[in-house]
PASEBA-1860 file (N, C-alpha, C; in nm, 3 decimals):
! residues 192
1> XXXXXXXX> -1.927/-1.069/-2.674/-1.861/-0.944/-2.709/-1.722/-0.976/-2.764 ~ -1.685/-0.899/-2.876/-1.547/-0.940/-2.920/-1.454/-0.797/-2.904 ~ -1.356/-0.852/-2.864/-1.263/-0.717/-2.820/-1.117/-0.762/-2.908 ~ -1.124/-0.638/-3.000/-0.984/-0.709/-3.050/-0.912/-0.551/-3.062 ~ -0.917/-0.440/-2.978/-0.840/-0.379/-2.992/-0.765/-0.346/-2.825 ~ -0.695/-0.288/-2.762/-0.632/-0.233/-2.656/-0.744/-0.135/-2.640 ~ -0.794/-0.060/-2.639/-0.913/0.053/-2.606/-1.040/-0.045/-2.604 ~ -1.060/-0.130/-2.671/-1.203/-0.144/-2.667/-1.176/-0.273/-2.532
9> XXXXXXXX> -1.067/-0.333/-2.497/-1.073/-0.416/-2.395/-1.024/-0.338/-2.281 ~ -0.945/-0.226/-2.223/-0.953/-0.109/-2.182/-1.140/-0.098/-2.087 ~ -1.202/-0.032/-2.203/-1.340/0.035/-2.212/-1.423/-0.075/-2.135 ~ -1.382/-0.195/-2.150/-1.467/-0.335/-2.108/-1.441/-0.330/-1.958 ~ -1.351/-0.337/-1.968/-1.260/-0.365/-1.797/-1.329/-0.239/-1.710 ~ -1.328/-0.109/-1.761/-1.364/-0.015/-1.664/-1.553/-0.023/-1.658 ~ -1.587/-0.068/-1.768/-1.716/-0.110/-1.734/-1.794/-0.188/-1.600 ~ -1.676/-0.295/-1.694/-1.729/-0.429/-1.572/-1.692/-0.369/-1.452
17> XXXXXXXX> -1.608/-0.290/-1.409/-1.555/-0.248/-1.278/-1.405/-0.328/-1.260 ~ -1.378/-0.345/-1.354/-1.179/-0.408/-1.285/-1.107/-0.284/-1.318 ~ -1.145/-0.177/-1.389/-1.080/-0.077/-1.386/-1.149/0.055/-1.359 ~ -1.043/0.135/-1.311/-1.165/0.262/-1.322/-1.045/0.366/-1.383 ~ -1.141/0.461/-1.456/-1.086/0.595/-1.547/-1.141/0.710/-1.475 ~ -1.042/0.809/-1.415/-1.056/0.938/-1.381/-0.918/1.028/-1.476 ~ -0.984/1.121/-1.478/-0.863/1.279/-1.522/-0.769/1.177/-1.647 ~ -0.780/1.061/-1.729/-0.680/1.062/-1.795/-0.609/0.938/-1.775
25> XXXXXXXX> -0.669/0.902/-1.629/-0.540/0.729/-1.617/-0.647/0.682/-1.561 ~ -0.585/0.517/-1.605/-0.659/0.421/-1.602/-0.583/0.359/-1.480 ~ -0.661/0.308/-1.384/-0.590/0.273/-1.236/-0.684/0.105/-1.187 ~ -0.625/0.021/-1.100/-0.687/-0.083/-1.036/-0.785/-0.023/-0.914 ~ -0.886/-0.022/-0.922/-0.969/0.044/-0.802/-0.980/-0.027/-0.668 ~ -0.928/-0.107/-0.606/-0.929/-0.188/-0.518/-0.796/-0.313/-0.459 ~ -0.753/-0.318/-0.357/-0.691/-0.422/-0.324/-0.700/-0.530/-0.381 ~ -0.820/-0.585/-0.344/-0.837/-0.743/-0.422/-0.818/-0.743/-0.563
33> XXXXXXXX> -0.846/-0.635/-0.677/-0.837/-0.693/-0.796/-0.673/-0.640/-0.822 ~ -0.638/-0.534/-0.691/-0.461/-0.529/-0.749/-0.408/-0.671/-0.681 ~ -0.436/-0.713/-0.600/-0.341/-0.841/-0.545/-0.364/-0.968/-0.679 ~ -0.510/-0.990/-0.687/-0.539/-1.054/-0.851/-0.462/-1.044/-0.969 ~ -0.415/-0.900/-0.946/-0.309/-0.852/-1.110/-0.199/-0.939/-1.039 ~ -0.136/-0.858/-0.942/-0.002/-0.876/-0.904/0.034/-1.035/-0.913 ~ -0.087/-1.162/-0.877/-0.049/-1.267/-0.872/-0.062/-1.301/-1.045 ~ -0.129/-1.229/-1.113/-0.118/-1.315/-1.254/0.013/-1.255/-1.298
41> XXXXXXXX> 0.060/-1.137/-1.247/0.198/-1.101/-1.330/0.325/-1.246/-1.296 ~ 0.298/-1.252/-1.154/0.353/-1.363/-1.108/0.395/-1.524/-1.190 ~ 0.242/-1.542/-1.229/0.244/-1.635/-1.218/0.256/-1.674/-1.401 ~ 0.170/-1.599/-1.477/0.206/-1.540/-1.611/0.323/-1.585/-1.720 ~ 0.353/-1.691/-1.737/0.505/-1.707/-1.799/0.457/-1.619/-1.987 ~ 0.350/-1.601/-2.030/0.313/-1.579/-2.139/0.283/-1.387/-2.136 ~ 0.311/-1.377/-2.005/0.365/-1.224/-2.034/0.491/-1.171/-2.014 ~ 0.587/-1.272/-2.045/0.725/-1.225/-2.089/0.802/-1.163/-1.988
49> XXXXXXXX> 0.808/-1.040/-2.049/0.903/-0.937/-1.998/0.805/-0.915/-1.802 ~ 0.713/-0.896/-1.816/0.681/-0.846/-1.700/0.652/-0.965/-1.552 ~ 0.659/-1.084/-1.657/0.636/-1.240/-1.546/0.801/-1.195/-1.499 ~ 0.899/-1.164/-1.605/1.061/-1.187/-1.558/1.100/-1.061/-1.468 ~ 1.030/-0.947/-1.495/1.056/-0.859/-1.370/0.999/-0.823/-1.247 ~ 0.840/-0.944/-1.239/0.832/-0.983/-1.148/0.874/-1.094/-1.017 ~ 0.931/-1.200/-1.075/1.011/-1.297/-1.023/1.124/-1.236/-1.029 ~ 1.215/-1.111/-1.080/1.354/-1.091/-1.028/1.340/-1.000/-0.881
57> XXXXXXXX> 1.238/-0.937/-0.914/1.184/-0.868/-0.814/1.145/-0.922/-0.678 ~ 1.115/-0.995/-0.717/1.067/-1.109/-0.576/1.183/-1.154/-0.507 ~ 1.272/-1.186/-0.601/1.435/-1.241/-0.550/1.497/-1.145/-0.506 ~ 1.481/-1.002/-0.523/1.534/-0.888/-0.492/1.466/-0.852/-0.358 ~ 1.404/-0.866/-0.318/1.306/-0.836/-0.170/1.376/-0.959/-0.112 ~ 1.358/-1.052/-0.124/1.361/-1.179/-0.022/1.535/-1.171/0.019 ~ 1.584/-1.126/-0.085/1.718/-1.105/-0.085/1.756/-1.024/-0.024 ~ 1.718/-0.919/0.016/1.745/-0.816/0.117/1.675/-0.848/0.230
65> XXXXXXXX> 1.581/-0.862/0.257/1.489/-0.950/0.375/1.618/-1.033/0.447 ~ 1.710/-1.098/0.383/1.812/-1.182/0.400/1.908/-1.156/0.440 ~ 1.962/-1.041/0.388/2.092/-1.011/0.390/2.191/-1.063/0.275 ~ 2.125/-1.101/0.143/2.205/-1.224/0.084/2.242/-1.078/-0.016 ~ 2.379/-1.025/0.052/2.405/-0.874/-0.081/2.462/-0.970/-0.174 ~ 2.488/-1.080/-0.167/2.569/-1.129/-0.346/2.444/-1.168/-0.423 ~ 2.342/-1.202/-0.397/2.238/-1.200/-0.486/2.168/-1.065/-0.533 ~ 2.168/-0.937/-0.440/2.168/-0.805/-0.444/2.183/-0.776/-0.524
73> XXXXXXXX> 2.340/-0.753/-0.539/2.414/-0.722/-0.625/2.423/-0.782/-0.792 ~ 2.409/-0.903/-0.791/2.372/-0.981/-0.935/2.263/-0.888/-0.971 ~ 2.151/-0.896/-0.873/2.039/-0.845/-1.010/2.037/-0.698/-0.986 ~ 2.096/-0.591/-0.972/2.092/-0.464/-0.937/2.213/-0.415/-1.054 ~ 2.339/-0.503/-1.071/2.363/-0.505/-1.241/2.316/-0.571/-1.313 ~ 2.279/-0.638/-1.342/2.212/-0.727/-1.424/2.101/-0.635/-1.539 ~ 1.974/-0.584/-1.404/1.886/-0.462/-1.416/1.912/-0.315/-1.457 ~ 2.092/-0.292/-1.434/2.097/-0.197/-1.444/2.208/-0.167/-1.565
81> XXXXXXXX> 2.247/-0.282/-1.601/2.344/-0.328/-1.750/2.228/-0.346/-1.872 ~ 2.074/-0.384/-1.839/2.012/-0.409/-1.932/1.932/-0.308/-1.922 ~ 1.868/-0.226/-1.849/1.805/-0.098/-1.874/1.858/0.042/-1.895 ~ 1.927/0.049/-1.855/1.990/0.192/-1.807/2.044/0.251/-1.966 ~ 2.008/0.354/-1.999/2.072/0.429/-2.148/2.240/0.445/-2.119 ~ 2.293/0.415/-2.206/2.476/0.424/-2.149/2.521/0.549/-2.162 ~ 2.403/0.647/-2.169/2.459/0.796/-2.108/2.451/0.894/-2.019 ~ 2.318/0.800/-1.940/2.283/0.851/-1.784/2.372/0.739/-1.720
89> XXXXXXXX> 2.431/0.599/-1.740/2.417/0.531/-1.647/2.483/0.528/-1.533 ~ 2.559/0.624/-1.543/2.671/0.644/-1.438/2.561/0.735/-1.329 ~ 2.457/0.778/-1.319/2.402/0.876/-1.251/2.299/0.811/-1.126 ~ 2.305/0.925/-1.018/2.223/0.818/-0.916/2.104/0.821/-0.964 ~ 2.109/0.924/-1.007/1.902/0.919/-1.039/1.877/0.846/-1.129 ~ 1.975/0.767/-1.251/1.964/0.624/-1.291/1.988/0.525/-1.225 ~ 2.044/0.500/-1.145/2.041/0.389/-1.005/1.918/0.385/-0.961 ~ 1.882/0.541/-0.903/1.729/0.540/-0.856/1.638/0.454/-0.930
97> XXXXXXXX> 1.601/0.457/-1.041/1.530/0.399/-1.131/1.536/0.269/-1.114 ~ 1.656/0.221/-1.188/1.683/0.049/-1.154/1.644/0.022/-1.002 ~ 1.664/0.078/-0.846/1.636/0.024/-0.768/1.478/0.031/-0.757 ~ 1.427/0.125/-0.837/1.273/0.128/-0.844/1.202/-0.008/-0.903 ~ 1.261/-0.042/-1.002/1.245/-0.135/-1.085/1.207/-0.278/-0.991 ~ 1.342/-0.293/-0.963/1.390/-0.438/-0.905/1.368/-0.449/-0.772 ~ 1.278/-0.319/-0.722/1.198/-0.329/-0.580/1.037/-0.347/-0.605 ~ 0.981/-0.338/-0.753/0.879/-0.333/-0.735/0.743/-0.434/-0.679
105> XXXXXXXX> 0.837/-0.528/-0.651/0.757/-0.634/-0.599/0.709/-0.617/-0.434 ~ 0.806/-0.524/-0.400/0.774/-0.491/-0.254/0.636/-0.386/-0.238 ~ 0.613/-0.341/-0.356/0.424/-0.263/-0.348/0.391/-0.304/-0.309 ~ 0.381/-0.467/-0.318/0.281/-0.586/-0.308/0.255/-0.567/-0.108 ~ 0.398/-0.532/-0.076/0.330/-0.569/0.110/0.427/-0.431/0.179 ~ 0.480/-0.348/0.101/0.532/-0.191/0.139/0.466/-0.095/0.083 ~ 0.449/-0.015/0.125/0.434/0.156/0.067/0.566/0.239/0.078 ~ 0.604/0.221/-0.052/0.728/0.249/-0.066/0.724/0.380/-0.104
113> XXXXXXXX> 0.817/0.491/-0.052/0.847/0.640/-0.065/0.989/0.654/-0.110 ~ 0.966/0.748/-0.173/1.144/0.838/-0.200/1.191/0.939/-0.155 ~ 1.253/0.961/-0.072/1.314/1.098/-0.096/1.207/1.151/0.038 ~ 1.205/1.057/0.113/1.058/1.098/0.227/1.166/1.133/0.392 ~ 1.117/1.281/0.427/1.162/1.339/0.519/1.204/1.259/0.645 ~ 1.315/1.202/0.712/1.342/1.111/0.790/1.462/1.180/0.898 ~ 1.437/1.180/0.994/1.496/1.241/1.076/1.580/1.348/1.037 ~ 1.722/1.356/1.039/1.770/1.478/1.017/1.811/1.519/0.865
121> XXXXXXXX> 1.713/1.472/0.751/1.760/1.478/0.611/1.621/1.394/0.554 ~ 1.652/1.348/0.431/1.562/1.275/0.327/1.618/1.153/0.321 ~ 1.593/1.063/0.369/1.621/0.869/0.329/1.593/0.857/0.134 ~ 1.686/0.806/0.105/1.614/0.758/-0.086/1.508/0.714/-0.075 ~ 1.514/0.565/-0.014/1.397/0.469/-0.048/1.385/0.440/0.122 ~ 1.251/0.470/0.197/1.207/0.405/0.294/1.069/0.249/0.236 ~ 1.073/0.156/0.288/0.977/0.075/0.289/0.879/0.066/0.381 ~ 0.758/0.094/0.422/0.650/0.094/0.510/0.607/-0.075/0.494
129> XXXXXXXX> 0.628/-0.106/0.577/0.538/-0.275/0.562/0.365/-0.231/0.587 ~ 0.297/-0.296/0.519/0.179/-0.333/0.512/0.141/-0.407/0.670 ~ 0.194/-0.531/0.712/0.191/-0.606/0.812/0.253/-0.521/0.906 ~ 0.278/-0.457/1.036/0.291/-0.430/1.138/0.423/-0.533/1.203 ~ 0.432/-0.650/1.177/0.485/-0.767/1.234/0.594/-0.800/1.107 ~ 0.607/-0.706/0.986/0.724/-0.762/0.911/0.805/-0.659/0.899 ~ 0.918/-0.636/0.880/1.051/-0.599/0.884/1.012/-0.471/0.835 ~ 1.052/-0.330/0.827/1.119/-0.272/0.751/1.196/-0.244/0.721
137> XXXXXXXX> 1.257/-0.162/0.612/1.385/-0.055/0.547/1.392/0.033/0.514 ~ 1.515/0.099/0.492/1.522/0.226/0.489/1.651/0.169/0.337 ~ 1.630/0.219/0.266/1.763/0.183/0.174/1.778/0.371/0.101 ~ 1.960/0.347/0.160/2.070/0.462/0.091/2.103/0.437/0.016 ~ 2.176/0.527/-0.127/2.230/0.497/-0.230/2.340/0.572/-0.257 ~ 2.449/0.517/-0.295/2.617/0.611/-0.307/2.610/0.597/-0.395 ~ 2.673/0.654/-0.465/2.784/0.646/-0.591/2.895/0.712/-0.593 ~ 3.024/0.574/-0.598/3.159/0.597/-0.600/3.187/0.621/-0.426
145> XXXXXXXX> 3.068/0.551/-0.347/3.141/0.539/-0.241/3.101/0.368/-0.175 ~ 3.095/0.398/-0.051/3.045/0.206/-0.012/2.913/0.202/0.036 ~ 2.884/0.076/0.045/2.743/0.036/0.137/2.721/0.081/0.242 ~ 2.889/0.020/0.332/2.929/0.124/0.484/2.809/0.236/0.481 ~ 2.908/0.320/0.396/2.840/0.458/0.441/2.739/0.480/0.413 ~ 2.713/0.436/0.320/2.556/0.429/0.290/2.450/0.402/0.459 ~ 2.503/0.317/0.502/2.428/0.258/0.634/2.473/0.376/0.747 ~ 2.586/0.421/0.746/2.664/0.481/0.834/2.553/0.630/0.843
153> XXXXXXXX> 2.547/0.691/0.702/2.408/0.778/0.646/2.301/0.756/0.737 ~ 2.233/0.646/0.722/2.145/0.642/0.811/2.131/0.629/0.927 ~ 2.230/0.594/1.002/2.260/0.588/1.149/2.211/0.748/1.182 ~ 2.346/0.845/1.157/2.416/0.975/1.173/2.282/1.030/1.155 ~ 2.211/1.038/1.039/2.087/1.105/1.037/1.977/1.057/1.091 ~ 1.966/0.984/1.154/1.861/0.905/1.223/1.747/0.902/1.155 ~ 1.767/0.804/1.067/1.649/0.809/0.927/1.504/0.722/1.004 ~ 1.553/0.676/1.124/1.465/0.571/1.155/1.384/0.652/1.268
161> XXXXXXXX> 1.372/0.749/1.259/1.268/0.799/1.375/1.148/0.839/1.266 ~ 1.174/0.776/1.130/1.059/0.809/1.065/0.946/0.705/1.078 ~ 0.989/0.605/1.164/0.858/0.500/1.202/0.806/0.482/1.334 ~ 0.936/0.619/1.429/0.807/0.665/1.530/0.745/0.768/1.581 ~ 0.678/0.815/1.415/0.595/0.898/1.444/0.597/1.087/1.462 ~ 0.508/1.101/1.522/0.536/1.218/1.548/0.503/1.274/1.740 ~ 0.557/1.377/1.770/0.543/1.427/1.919/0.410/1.376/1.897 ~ 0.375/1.333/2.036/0.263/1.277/2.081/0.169/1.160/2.006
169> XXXXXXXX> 0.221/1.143/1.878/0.159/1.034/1.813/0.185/0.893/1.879 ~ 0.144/0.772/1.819/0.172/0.649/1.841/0.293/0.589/1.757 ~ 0.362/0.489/1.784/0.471/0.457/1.677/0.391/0.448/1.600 ~ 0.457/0.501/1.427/0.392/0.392/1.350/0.411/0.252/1.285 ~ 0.531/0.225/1.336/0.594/0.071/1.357/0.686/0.041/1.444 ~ 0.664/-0.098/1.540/0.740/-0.109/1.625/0.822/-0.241/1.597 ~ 0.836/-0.290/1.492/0.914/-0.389/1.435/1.095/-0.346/1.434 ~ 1.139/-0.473/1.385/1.307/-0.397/1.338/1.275/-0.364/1.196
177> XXXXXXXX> 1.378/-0.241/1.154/1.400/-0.207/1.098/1.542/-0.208/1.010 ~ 1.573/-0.268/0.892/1.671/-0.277/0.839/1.753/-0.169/0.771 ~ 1.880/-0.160/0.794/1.935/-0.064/0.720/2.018/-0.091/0.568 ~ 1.986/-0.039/0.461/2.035/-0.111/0.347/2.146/-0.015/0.278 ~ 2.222/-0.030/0.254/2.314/0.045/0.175/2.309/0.027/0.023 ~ 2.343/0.087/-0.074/2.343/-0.004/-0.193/2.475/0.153/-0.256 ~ 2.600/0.073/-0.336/2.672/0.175/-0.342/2.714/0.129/-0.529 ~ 2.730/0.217/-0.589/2.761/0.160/-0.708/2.944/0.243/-0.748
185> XXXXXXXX> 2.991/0.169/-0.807/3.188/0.253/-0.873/3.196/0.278/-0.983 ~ 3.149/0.406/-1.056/3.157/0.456/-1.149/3.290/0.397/-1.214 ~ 3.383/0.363/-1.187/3.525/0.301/-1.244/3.478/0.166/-1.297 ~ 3.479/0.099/-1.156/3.502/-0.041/-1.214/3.332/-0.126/-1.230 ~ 3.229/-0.021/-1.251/3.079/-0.105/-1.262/3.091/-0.194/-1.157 ~ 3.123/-0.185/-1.064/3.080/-0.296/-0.914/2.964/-0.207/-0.873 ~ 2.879/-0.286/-0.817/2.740/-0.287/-0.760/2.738/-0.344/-0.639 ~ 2.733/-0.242/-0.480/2.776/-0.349/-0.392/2.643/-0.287/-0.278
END
């Protein structure tokens, strides 16, 4: 079979079963063949752009996993000096984006939410680990203020009773949980 257009190799894939088509989008139908993608994006140097925002991405998880905010911070401007239109960029809901971006490697072992109901308010970004036994987060986002408070945010609102559960339920994680701040200065472009 020769496939030389984007639709007709598309049409192949959902055949064979590596893809499936409902209502309009084309989606990975299964774990194993998304962990399959996720490692060729990985590993991929001949898909460019998306091998490089998967390996920054990777450095961006492990990096917070860490605590290492000066590597944080590098690729959170970096990501957000090279994507961002220079007429939203001052805006959180363009921050939002870039931290969407340069977290996306965490799909791979989080179920990551936005804006998901957490104790006494909405957390930005909570991370659900996949594993039971690995870390989570909760990451806040300022602008034109600090990380502090960013963390301080989540204390005060007790963003973290969103992993145990509900009255009478079971936790749904009994791991630690990290608190992340991420604050950006409309003045001086620091990313902290």
């Amino acid at each position: 079979m020769q496939l030389n257009t984007k639709d007709e190799i598309y049409s192949a894939m959902v055949v064979y079963g590596l893809l499936t088509y409902e209502n309009g989008c084309v989606s990975i139908p299964n774990k194993e063949l998304k962990d399959s993608f996720a490692n060729t994006m990985k590993k991929e140097k001949s898909l460019g752009y998306i091998y490089n925002l998967a390996r920054e991405s990777i450095k961006m998880v492990n990096a917070t996993l860490a605590g290492d905010i000066k590597t944080m911070a590098e690729i959170l401007k970096f990501a957000h000096d090279t994507e961002s239109p220079i007429f939203s960029y001052n805006s959180e809901i363009e921050l939002s984006a870039v931290v969407n971006l340069v977290y996306l490697a965490a799909r791979n072992e989080y179920r990551v939410e936005r804006e998901d109901k957490a104790g006494e308010g909405y957390v930005d970004f909570i991370f659900y680990p996949e594993c039971k036994s690995a870390d989570a987060f909760i990451l806040e986002l300022k602008i034109d203020s600090t990380p502090e408070e960013a963390i301080q945010q989540i204390r005060d609102k007790n963003y973290v009773l969103r992993f145990k559960g509900k009255l009478g339920e079971k936790p749904k994680y009994t791991g630690k949980v990290l608190a992340v701040g991420i604050s950006y200065d409309k003045k001086t472009k620091v990313h902290s």
